[in-house]
C-alpha positions as CSV (number, residue, x, y, z in Angstrom):
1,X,-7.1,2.4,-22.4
2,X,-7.4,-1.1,-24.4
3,X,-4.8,-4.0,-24.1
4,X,-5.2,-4.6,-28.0
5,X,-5.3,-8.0,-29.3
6,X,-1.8,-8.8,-29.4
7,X,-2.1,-8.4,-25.6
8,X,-5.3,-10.5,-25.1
9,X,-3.8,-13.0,-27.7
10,X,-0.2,-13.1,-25.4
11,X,-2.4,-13.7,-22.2
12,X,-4.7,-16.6,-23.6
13,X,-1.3,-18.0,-24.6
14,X,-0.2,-17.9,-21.2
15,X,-2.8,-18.9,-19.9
16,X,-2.8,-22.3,-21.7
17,X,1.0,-22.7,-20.9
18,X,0.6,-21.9,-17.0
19,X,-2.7,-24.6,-17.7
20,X,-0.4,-27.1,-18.9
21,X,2.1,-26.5,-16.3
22,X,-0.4,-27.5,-13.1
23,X,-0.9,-30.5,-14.4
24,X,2.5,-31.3,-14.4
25,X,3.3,-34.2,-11.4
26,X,5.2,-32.8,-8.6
27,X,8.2,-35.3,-6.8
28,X,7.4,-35.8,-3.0
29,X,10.1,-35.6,-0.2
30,X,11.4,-38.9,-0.1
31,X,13.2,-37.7,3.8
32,X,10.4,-36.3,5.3
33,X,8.9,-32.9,5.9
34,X,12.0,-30.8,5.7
35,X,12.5,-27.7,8.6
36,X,12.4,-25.0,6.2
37,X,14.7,-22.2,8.0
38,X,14.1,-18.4,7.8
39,X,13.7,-15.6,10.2
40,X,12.0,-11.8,11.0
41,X,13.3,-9.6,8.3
42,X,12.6,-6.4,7.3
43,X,12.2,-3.9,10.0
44,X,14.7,-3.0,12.7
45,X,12.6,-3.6,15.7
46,X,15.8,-3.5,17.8
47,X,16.0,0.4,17.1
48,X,13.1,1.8,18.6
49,X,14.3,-0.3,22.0
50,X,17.3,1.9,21.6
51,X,16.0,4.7,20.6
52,X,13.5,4.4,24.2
53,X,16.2,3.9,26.1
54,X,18.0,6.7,25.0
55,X,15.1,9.2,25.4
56,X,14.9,7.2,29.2
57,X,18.7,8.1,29.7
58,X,18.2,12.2,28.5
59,X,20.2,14.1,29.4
60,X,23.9,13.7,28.0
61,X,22.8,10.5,25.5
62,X,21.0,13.1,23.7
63,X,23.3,15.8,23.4
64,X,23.8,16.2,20.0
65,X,27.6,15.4,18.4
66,X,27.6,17.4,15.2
67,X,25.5,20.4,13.3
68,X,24.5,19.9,9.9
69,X,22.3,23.0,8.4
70,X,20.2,22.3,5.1
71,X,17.6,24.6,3.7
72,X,15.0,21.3,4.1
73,X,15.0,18.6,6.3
74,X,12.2,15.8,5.4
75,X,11.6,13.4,8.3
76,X,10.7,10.0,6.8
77,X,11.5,8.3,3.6
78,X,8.4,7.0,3.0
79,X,6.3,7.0,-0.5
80,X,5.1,10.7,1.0
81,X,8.9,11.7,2.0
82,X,10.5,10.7,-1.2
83,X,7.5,12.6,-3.1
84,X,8.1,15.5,-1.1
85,X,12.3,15.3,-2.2
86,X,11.1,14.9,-5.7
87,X,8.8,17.8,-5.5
88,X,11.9,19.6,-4.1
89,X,14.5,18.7,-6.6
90,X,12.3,19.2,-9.9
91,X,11.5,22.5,-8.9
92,X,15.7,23.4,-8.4
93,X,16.0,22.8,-4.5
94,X,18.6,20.8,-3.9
95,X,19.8,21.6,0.0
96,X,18.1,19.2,1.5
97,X,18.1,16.0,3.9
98,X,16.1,13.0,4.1
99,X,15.8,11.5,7.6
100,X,14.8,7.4,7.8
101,X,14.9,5.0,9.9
102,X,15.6,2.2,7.8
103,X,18.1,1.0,6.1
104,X,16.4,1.3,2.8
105,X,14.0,3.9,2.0
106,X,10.2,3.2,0.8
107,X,8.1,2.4,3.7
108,X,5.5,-0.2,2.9
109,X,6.4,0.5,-0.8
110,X,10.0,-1.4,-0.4
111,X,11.4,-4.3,-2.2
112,X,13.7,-7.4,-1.2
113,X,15.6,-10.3,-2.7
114,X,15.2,-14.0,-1.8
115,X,17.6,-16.4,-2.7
116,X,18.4,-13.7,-5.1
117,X,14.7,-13.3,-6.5
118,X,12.9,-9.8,-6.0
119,X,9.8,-10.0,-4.3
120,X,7.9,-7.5,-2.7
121,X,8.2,-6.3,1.1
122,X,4.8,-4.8,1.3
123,X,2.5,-2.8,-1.5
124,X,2.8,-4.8,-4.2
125,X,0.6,-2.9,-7.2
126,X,-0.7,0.3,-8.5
127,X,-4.0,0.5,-10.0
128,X,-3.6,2.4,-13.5
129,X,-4.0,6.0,-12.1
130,X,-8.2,7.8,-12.9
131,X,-8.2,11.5,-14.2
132,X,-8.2,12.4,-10.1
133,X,-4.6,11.5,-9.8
134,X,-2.6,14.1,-12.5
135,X,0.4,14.1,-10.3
136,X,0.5,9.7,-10.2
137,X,0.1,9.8,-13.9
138,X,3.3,12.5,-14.6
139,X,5.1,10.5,-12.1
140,X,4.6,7.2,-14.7
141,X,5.4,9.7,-17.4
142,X,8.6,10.5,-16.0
143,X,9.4,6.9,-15.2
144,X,8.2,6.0,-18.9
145,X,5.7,3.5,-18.1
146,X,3.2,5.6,-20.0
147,X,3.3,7.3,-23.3
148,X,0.4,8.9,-25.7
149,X,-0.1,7.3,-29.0
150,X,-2.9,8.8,-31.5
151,X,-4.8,10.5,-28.8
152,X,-5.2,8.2,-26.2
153,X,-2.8,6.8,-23.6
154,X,-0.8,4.2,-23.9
155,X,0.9,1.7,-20.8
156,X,4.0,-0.2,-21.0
157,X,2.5,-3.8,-21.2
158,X,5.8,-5.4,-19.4
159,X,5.2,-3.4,-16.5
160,X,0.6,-4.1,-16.3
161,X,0.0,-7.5,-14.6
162,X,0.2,-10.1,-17.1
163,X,-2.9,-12.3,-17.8
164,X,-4.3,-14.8,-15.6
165,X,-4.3,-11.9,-12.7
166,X,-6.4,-13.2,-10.7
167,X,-8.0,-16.6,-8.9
168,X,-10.0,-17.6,-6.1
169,X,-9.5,-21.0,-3.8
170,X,-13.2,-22.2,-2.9
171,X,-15.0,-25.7,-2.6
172,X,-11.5,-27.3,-2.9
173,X,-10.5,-25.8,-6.8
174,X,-9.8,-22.9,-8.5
175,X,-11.9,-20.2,-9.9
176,X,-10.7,-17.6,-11.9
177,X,-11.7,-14.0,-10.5
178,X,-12.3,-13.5,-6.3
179,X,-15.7,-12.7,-6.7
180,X,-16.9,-15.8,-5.3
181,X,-19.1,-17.8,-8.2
182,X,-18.5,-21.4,-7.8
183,X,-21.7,-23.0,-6.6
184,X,-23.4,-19.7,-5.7
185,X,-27.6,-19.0,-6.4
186,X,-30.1,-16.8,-7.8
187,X,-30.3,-15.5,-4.7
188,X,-25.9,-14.6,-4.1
189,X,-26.7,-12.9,-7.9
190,X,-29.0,-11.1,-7.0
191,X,-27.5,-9.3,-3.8
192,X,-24.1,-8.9,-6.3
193,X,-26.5,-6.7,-8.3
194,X,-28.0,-4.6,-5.7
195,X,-24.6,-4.0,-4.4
196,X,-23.3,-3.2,-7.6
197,X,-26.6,-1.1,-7.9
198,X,-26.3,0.8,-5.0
199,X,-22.4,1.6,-5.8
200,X,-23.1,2.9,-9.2
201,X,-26.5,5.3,-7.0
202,X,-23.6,6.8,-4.1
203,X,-21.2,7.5,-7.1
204,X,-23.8,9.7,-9.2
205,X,-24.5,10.9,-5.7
206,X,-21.5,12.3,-4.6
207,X,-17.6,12.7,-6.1
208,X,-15.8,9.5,-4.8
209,X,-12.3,10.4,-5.8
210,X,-8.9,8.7,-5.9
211,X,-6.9,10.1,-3.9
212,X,-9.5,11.0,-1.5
213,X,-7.8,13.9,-0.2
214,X,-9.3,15.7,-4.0
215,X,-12.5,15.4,-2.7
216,X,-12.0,17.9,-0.1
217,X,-10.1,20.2,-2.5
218,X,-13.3,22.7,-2.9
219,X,-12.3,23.6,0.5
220,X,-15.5,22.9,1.5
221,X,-16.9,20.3,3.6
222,X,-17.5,16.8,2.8
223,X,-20.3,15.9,1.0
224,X,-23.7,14.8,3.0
225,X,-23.8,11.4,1.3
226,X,-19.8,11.4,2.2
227,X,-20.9,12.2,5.8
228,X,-23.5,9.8,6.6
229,X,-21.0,6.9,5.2
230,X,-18.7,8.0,7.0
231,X,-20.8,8.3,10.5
232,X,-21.4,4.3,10.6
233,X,-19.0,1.0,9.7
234,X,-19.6,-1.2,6.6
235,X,-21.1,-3.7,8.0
236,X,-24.2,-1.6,9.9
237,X,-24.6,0.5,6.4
238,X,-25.0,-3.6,4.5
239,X,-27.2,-4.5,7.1
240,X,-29.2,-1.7,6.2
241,X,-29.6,-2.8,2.8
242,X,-30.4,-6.0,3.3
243,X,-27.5,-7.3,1.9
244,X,-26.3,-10.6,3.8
245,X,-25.5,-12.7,1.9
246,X,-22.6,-15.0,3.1
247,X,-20.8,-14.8,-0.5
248,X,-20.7,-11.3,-1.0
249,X,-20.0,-10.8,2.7
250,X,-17.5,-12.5,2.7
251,X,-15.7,-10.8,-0.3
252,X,-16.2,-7.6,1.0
253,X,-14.5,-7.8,3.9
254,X,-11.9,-9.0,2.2
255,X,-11.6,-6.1,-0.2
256,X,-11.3,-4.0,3.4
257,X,-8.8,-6.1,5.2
258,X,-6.8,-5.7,1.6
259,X,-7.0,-2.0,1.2
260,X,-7.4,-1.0,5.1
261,X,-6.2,-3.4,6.9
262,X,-9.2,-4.7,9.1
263,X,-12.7,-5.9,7.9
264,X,-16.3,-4.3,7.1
265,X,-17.3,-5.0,11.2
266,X,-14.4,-2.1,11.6
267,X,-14.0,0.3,8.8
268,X,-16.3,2.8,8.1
269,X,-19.5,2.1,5.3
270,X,-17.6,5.8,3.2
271,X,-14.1,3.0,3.2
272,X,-16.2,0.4,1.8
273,X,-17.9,2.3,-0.9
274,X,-14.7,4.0,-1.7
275,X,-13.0,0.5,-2.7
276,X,-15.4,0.6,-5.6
277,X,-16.5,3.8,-6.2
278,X,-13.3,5.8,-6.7
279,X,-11.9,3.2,-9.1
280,X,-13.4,0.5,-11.1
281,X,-16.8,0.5,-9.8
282,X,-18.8,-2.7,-8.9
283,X,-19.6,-4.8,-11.5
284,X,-22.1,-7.9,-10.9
285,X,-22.1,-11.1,-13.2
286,X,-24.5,-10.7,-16.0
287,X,-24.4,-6.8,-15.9
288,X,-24.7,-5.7,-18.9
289,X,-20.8,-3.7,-18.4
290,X,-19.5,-6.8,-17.5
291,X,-18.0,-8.1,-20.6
292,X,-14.0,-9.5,-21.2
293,X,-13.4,-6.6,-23.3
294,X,-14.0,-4.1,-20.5
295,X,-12.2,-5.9,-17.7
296,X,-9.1,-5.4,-18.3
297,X,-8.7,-1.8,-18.4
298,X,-11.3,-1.4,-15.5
299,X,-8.9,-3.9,-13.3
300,X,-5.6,-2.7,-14.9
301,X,-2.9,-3.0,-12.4
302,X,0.9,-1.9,-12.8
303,X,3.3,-4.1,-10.6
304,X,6.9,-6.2,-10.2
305,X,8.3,-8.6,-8.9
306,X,9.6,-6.4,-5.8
307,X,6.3,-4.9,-5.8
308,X,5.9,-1.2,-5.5
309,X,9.6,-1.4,-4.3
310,X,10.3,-1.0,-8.2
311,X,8.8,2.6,-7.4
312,X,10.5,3.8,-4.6
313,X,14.1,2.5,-5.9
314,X,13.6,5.0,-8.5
315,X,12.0,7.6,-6.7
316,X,15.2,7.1,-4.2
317,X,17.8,6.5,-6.9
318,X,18.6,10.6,-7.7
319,X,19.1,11.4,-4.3
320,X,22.2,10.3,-3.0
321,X,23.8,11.8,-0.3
322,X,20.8,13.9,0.4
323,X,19.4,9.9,2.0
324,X,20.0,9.2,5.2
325,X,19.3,5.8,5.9
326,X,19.3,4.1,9.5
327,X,18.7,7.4,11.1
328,X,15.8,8.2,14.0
329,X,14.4,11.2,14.4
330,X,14.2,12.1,18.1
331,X,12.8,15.6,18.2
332,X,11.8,18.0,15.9
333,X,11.2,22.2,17.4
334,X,9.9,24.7,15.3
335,X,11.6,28.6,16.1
336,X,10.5,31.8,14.7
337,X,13.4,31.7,12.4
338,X,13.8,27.8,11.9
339,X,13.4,24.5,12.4
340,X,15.5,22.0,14.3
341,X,15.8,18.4,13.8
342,X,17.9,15.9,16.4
343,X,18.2,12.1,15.1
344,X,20.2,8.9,16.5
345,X,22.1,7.7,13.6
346,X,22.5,4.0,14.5
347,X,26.1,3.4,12.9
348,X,27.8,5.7,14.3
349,X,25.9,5.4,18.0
350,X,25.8,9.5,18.2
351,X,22.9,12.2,18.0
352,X,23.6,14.5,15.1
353,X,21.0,17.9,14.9
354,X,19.9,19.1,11.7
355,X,19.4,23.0,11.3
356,X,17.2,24.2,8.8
357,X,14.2,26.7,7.5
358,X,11.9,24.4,7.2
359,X,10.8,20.4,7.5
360,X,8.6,18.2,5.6
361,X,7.6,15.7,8.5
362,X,6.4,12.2,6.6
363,X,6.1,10.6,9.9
364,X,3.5,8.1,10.9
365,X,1.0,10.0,13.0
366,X,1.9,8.4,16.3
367,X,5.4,9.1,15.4
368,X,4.9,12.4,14.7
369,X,2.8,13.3,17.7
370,X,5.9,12.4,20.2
371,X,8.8,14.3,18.4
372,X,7.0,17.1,17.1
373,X,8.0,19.4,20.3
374,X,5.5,21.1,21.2
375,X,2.5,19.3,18.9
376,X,0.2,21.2,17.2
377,X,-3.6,20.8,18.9
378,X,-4.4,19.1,15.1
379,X,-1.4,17.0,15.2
380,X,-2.5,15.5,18.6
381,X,-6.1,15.2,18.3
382,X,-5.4,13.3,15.1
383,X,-2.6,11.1,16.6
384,X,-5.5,10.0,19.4
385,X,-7.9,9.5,17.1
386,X,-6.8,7.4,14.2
387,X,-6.3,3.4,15.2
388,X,-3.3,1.4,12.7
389,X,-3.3,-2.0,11.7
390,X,-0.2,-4.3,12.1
391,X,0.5,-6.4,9.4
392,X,2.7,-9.4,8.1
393,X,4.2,-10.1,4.6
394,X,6.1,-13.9,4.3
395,X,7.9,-14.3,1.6
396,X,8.5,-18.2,0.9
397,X,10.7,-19.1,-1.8
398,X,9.8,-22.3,-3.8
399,X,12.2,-24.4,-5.5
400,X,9.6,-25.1,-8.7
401,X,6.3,-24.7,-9.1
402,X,3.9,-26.1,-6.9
403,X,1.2,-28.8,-7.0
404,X,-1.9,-27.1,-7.9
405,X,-5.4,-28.5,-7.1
406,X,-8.2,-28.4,-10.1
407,X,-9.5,-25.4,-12.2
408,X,-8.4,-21.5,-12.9
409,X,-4.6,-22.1,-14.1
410,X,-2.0,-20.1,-11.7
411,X,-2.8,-16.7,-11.8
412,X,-0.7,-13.5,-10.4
413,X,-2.9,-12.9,-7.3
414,X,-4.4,-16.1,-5.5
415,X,-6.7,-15.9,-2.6
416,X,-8.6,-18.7,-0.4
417,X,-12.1,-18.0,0.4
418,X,-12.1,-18.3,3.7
419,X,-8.7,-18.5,4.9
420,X,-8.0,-20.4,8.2
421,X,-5.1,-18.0,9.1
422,X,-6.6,-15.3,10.5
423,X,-6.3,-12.1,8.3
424,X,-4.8,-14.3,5.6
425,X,-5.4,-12.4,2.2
426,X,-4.1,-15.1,-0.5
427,X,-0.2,-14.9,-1.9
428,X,1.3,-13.1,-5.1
429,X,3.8,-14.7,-7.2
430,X,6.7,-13.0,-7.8
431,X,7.4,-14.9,-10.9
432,X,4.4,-13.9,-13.0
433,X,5.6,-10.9,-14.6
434,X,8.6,-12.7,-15.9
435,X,9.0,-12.1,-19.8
436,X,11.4,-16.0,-19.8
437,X,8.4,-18.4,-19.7
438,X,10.7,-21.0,-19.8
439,X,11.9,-19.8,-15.6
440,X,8.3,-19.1,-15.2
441,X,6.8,-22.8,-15.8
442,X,9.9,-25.2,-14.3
443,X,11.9,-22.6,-12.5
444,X,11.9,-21.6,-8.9
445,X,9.9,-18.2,-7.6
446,X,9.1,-16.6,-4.4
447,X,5.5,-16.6,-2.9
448,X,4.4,-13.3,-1.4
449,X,2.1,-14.1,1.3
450,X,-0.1,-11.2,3.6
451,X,-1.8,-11.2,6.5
452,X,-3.8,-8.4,8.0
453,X,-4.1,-8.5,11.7
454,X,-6.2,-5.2,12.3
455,X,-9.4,-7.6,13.7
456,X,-6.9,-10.3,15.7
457,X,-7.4,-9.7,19.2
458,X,-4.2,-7.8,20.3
459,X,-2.6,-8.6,17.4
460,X,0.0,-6.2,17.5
461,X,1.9,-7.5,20.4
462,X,0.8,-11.0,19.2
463,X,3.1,-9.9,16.3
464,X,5.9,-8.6,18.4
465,X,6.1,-11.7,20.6
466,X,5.5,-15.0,19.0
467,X,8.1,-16.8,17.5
468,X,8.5,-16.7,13.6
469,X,7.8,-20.1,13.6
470,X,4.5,-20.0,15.0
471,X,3.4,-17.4,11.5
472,X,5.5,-20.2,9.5
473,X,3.4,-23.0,10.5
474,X,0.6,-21.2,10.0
475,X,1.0,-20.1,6.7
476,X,2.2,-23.1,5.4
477,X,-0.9,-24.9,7.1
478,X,-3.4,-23.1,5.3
479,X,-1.3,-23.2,1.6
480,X,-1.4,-26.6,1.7
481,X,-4.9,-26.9,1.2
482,X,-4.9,-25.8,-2.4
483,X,-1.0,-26.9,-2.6
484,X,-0.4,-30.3,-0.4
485,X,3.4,-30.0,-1.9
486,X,4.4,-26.9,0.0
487,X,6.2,-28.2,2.4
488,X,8.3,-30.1,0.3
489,X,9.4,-27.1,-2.6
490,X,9.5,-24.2,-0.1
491,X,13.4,-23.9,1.0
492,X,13.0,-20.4,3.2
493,X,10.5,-18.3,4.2
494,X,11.3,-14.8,5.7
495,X,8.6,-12.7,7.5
496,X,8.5,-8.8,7.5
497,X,6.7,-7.3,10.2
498,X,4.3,-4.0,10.5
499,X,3.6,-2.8,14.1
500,X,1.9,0.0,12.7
501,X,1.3,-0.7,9.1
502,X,-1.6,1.6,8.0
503,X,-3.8,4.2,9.2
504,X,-7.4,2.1,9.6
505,X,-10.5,4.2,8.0
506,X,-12.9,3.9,10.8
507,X,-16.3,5.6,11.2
508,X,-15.6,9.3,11.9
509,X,-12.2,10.0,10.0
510,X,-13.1,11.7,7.1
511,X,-15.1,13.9,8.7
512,X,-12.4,14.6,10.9
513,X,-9.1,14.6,8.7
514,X,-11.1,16.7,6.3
515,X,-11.8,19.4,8.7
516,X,-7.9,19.7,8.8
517,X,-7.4,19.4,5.2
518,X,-9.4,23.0,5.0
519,X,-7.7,24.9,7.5
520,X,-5.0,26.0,4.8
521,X,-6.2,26.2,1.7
522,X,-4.0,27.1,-1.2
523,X,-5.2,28.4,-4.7
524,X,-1.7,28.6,-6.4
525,X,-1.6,25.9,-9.5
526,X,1.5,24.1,-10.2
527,X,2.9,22.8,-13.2
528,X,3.8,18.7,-14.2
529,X,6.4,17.9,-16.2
530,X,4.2,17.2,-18.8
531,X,3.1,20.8,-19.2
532,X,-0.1,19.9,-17.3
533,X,-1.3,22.7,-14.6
534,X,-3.0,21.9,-11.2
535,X,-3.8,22.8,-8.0
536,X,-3.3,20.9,-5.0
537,X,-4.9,19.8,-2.1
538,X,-4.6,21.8,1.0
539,X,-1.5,20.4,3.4
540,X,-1.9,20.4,6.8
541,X,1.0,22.8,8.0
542,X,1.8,25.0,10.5
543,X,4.7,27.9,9.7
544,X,7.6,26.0,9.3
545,X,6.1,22.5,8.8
546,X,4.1,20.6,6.4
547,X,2.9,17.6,7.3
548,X,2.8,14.8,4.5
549,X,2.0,10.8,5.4
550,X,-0.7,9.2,4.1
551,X,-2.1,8.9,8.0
552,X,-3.9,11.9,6.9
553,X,-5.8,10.6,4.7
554,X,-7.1,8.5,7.1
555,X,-5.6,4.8,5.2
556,X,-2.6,3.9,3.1
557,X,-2.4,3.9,-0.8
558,X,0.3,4.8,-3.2
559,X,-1.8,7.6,-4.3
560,X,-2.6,9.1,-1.0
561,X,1.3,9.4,0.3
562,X,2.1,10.1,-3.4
563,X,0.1,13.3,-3.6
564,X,-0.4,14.5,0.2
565,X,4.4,14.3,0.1
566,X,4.4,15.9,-3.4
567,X,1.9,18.6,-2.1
568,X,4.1,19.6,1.2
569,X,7.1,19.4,-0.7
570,X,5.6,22.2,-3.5
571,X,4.3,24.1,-0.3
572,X,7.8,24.4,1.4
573,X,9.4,24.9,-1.6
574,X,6.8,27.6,-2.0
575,X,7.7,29.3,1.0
576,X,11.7,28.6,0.6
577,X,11.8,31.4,-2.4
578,X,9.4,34.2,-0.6
């Protein structure tokens, strides 16, 4: 895929405007530092401490007040549940519910409105789908943000991240890219290369494949190079190499705590290679690959300004009354001639049971594990095993653009090299893939800030019981290093919190998960709407169930939920005609 030069030529032009626009003088607070306001947002906390006391009560509380029967009940409304509906309703099943907890459906995928701006809630991009990912790329298709032309395929530009993506905050200015380069050696360049090197080596090695769950397709298992990356964490495999420099240390771990959730001391050596391997590869300074015209379609990204929330809006949008939002599912029991579903539907204060032939459960793992009555062996020896990272997403609105300290000009994706927040992975800006430059350069925009807590030291309940002020502060103490106005433009921030965000790939998983991926295989090939014919992956299932979260993949990705719900919805729709 190639930009073309009317889209390189748009993106310089940017570029200079966005330029000219940070050197613009900023107005300080003539009152002081202002107490910006805000508040947790996001996630219903409140209804797992009612749904706990509930299951503590028993007994009469969860009696169930009305019987619905369906032909498919699909617990979660995740990227994986509304995959699995969409499976279900393209191929002419339409009796079906879809159980969520929220009130919105999505997942980590959803979307959000600050002071009437969209802005993301959690995943916030899709790499441009590889050949691995047919079902991803008819999903586009459908949506029209792909199209061939003469041969070769062709992306909506409004919808690929507009140029400058991407800048780094180090030695107190800007550079564009996060590789780290400013002031760096011979010595940093050369430990890029061998990294780069040894990427390209395990790629011709073994099949790295995105989503990872093709990779054990052959129903065979993993790969021995797959298994010895697996069997140790990133950080012992780099050690091994001899790779220590501080530089490229330092940006690998943050490509870990970005995709997984915790950092290369944690996640497994087979994660780390992954990153690279499965998608754009790693490619050094100076190598001889590494040239402007190549870059942009190896780093291609689709994404909005709600994030992947655009997505799941429209993967929701044809379902209707089929959604059941703010619903919790309780218990699911399989029978010899069905399944049944109970759930607390929080409006209405009742228990309502669902009767049906069969359920897609999209559930986190641990979720899954305690309704799923009795648990499959797999289901709880995975539940024990995996570990999840909590995360946080602060979304700060801004009142104009900020102060900007010297170099790369303000770029979609901005990250500080060695954040003093803990976890802190950099901000997007939800303004950047406005077509109005005019709102872009002087008006106001919203600030997407993450931070992954999978290495903080109990950071999960940290999470749970500090006050939103204490993230607040932090944030905005480590943003005003590269912006010492941010005090003074921001007018709300509002922080979304993720107990248990993302499945983290530590040493062991893949092995593991993969070993459960081949217990039922399936050779039947489907069709995509594009006339394309494939076969999936096998689905973890038991009679009546199919299981479908990206959990068992083993870490969280579009891709991996996309596929593994489209997969158990084809399967129970499958076994919904025999």
């Amino acid at each position: 895929m190639s930009r073309g030069i009317e889209g390189v030529a748009a993106g310089l032009r940017r570029r200079h405007l966005l330029a000219a626009a940070a050197a613009l003088p900023v107005a300080a607070c003539q009152d002081g530092v202002p107490d910006i306001p805000g508040g947790f947002t996001g996630i219903a906390m409140e209804r797992g401490h009612q749904l706990r006391e509930r299951l503590a009560r028993g007994g009469a509380a969860l009696r169930p007040a009305v019987t619905h029967r369906t032909g498919v009940v699909i617990a979660g409304a995740g990227v994986a549940g509304l995959a699995a509906a969409r499976a279900l309703r393209l191929g002419g099943v339409e009796d079906f519910a879809l159980l969520e907890l929220e009130d919105r459906p999505g997942g980590n995928s959803r979307g959000t409105r600050l002071r009437d701006l969209a802005c993301p809630m959690g995943a916030h991009y899709l790499p441009v789908p590889g050949d691995d990912a047919p079902e991803v790329q008819d999903l586009l298709e459908d949506l029209g943000l792909r199209r061939r032309v003469a041969g070769r395929w062709q992306y909506d530009e409004r919808h690929l991240c507009h140029s400058p993506q991407e800048r780094l905050f180090i030695g107190g200015q800007w550079q564009e890219g996060l590789l780290p380069m400013a002031g760096v050696g011979a010595a940093t360049l050369a430990q890029y290369r061998r990294f780069g090197a040894r990427v390209a080596e395990l790629s011709r090695a073994a099949r790295f494949a995105m989503p990872a769950l093709k990779t054990w397709a052959s129903n065979r298992p993993l790969a021995p190079v797959h298994q010895a990356l697996d069997a140790i964490t990133f950080s012992e495999w780099l050690g091994r190499e001899g790779l220590d420099d501080a530089h490229l240390r330092w940006y690998l771990d943050y490509c870990c705590r970005d995709d997984y959730g915790a950092g290369c001391a944690r996640v497994s050596a087979w994660a780390g290679i992954h990153y690279f391997a499965s998608r754009h590869g790693f490619h050094a300074p100076g190598d001889a690959a590494d040239h402007a015209a190549d870059e942009g379609e190896r780093e291609a990204v689709l994404t909005w300004p709600e994030g992947n929330g655009w997505l799941s809006q429209r993967l929701a949008a044809p379902l209707g009354a089929r959604l059941h939002p703010g619903v919790s599912v309780l218990r699911i029991t399989e029978g010899r001639h069905g399944v049944e579903v109970d759930a607390y539907r929080h409006g209405a204060d009742r228990v309502e049971r669902w009767q049906a032939a069969r359920c897609v459960v999209a559930l986190p793992l641990y979720m899954a594990a305690r309704v799923v009555q009795p648990a499959p062996d797999f289901l709880l020896q995975a539940a024990r095993r995996l570990q999840w990272a909590p995360w946080l997403v602060a979304n700060i609105h801004i009142d104009r653009p900020l102060a900007d300290r010297p170099g790369a000009a303000p770029a979609w994706d901005n990250v500080l090299y060695q954040d003093a927040n803990p976890g802190g992975l950099g901000y997007v800006d939800a303004g950047h893939q406005r077509l109005d430059l005019g709102a872009q350069l002087a008006g106001p925009t919203v600030l997407t800030y993450y931070q992954a807590l999978g290495d903080m030291a109990h950071g999960r309940q940290q999470l749970q019981d500090r006050p939103w002020t204490h993230w607040r502060d932090a944030i905005l103490a480590t943003l005003a290093g590269p912006h010492p106005d941010i005090r003074e433009r921001a007018t709300r921030m509002e922080i979304t919190r993720y107990g248990h965000a993302m499945a983290i790939p530590v040493p062991g998983m893949q092995v593991f998960l993969s070993q459960i991926g081949l217990e039922r295989p399936s050779g039947k090939r489907y069709q995509l709407l594009n006339g394309e014919r494939y076969a999936i992956a096998p689905t973890p299932a038991t009679q009546r169930l199919a299981f479908a979260h990206a959990d068992w993949s083993g870490y969280s990705v579009f891709e991996e939920a996309f596929t593994r719900g489209l997969g158990a919805g084809l399967a129970v729709r499958r076994e919904s005609r025999r």
